[in-house]
Each structure stands twice: as structure tokens, then as C-alpha cells.
C-alpha positions as CSV (number, residue, x, y, z in Angstrom):
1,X,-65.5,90.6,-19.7
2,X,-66.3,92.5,-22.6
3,X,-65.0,95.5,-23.1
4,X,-68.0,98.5,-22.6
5,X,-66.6,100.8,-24.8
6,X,-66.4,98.6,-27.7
7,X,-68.5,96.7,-30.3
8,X,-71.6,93.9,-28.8
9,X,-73.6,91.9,-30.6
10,X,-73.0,89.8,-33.6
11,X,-70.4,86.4,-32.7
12,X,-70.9,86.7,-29.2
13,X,-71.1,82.8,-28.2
14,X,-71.4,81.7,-24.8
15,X,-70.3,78.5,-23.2
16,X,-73.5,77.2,-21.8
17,X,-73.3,76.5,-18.2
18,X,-75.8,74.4,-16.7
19,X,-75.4,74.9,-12.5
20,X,-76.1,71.1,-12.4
21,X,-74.8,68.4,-14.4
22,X,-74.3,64.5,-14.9
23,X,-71.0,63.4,-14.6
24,X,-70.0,59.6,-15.3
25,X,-67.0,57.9,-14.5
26,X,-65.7,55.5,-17.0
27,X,-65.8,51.5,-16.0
28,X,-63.0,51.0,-13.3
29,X,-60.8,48.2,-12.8
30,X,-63.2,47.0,-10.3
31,X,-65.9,46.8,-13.3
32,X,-68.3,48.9,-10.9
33,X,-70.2,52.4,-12.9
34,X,-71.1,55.7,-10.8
35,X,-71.8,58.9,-10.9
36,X,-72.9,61.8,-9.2
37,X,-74.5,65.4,-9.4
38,X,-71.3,68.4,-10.1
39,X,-72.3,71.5,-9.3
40,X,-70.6,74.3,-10.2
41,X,-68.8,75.9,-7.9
42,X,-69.3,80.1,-6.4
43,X,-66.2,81.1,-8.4
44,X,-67.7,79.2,-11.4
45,X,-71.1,80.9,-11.3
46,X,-69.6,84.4,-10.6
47,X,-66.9,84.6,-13.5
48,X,-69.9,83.2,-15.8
49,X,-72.1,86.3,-14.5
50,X,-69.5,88.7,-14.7
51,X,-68.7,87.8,-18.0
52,X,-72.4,88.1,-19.0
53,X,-72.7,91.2,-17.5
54,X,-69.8,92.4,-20.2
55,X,-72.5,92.0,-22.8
56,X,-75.8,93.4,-21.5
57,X,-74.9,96.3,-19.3
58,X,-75.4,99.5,-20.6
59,X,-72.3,100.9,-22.0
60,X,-70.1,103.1,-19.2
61,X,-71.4,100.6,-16.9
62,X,-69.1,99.0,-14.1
63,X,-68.8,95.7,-12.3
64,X,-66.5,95.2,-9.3
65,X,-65.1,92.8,-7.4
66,X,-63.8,92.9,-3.9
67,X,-61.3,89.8,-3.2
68,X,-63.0,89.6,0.9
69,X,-62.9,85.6,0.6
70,X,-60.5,82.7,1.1
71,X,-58.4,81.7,4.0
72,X,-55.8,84.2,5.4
73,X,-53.2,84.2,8.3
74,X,-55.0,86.3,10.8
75,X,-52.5,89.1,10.3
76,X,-53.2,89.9,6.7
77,X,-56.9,90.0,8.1
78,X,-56.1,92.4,10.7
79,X,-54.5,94.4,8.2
80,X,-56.9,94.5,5.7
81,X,-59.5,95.5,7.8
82,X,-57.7,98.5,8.6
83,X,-57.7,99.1,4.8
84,X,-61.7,99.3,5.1
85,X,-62.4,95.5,4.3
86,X,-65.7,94.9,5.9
87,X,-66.8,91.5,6.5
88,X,-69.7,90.0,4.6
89,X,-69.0,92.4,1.7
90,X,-71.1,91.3,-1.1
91,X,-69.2,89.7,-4.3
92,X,-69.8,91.7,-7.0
93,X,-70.5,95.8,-7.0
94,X,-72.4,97.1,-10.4
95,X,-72.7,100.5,-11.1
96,X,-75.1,101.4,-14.1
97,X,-74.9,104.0,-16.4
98,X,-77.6,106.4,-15.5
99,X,-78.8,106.2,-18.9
100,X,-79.3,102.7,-18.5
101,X,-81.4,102.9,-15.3
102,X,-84.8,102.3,-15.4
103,X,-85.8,101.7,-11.8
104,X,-88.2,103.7,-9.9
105,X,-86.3,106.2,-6.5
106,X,-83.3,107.2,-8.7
107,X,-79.7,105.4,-9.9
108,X,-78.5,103.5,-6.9
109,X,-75.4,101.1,-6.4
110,X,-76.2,97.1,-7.1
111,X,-74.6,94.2,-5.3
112,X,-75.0,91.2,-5.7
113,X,-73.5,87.9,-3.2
114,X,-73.0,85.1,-5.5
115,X,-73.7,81.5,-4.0
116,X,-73.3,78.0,-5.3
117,X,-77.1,76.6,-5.8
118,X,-76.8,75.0,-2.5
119,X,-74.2,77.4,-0.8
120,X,-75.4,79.0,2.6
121,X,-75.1,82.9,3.6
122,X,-73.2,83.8,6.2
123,X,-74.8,85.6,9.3
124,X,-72.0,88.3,8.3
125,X,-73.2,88.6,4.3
126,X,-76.7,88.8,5.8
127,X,-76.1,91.4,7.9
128,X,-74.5,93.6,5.4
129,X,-77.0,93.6,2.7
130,X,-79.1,94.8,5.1
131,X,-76.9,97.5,6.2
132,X,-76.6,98.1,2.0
133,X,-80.2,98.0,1.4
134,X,-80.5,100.5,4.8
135,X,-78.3,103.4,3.7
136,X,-80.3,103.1,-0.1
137,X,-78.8,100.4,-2.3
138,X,-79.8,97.4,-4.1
139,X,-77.9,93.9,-2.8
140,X,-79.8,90.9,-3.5
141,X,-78.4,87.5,-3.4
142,X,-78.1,85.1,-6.7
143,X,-77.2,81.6,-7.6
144,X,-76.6,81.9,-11.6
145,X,-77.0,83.9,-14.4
146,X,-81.0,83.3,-14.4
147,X,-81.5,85.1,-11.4
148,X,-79.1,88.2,-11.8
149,X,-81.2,88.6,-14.8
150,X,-84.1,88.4,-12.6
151,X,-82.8,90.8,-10.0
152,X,-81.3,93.3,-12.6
153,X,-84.1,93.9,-15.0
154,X,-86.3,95.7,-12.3
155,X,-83.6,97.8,-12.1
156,X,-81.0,98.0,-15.1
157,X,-82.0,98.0,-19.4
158,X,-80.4,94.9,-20.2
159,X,-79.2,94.2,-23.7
160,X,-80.1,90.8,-25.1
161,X,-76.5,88.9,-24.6
């Protein structure tokens, strides 16, 4: 992620993800051709948004994530959610610099749950952006880059990155 205090613009390249794309295997011994649709994966789609968001946030801006995923012995679960860890927390937390807001109500938290183009939401991620959205904030659910785009500009003066 790009650093918000220093210098945008200029070189900034981009690798360009596509969330779908053709992958071939090369002719096997058995002289037979395939392929099949990759898609990339949550983790794929999220670092590419959070490294995107490094360029067009407004500057003093911050993005969090909160590592609630993955598969844990039930004690470290049992711990951690006596550390606060509530289930269904949303991916990534962005808090905009109020300079940068341009949404009508006042400056209010973002998140955003990050999903693979055909991932499903859990019952327990649904529930809590409703909670979020019911005490005031924003939490919307996006598949790529496109749509955090979407979902941000009605909210957030994005820089062109």
C-alpha cells in the first residue's frame, strides 16, 4: 500500500487483474487440451483493493484489516473472542479523512466484506453489516476493485489511481 503521507501520481503502474481469466494447460502426454475459468481468489481481490486504495484515498486516510478468517483450533477462537473478535466482521475498515468526505449525514466509518465473484456471505457477515449500518456506518459488500469504486465514490473523493 502506498504510503498516504508521501508523493501519488506519476509511475504508478498497476498489474491489471482481471477477476476471470483463461487458463490453458499445455498438451499432456495423453495428447488431450483443456482448460478452465481461474478466478481469483478473496485474498487476491482484497490485497488488489487494498493496494488501490493506497492511491486514491485522500491523504491521512486509513484502511484496516482484521485477521477474523481461516481455520483455528477452537481454543484460539474462544480466546480471541474474549479479545473482542466478533464474528462476521467485515474485511476491510476505511476511515477517510474528513476532508476527503463528500457524503451527505456527516464522516462515518466504511467497511467493506470482500468476496470472490462467486463467493457466498455468511448468515454471520450478513448480520453484522446490518448491525454496522444500524448504529450509523457504511458496510457494503464488493467483489473487485470496480465496485469498491462504485461503493466509495458516493461517499469518499477518490483520486484518479
Amino acid at each position: 500500500m502506498a504510503d498516504t503521507e508521501g508523493e501519488r501520481g506519476g509511475n504508478l503502474q498497476f498489474l491489471q487483474i482481471a477477476p476471470m481469466e483463461k487458463s490453458r494447460r499445455r498438451e499432456g502426454s495423453t495428447g488431450r487440451r483443456w482448460s478452465r475459468d481461474v478466478e481469483m481468489t478473496e485474498a487476491e481481490i482484497q490485497r488488489s483493493i487494498v493496494e488501490w486504495l493506497g492511491y486514491v484515498l485522500p491523504r491521512g486516510s486509513l484502511v484496516h484489516h482484521s485477521p477474523n478468517e481461516g481455520r483455528h483450533k477452537v481454543q484460539w477462537r474462544v480466546a480471541q473472542k474474549r479479545l473482542g473478535v466478533l464474528a462476521g466482521w467485515p474485511d476491510l475498515e476505511i476511515f477517510c479523512h474528513p476532508a476527503g468526505w463528500i457524503g451527505a449525514g456527516g464522516w462515518r466509518p466504511i467497511f467493506l466484506e470482500v468476496k470472490a465473484p462467486h463467493g457466498s456471505v455468511r448468515q454471520t457477515q450478513r448480520d453484522m453489516i446490518e448491525r454496522l449500518r444500524a448504529v450509523g456506518c457504511h458496510a457494503e459488500i464488493v467483489r473487485s476493485i470496480d465496485e469498491s469504486r462504485d461503493v466509495l465514490a458516493q461517499w469518499i473523493r477518490l483520486s484518479h489511481g
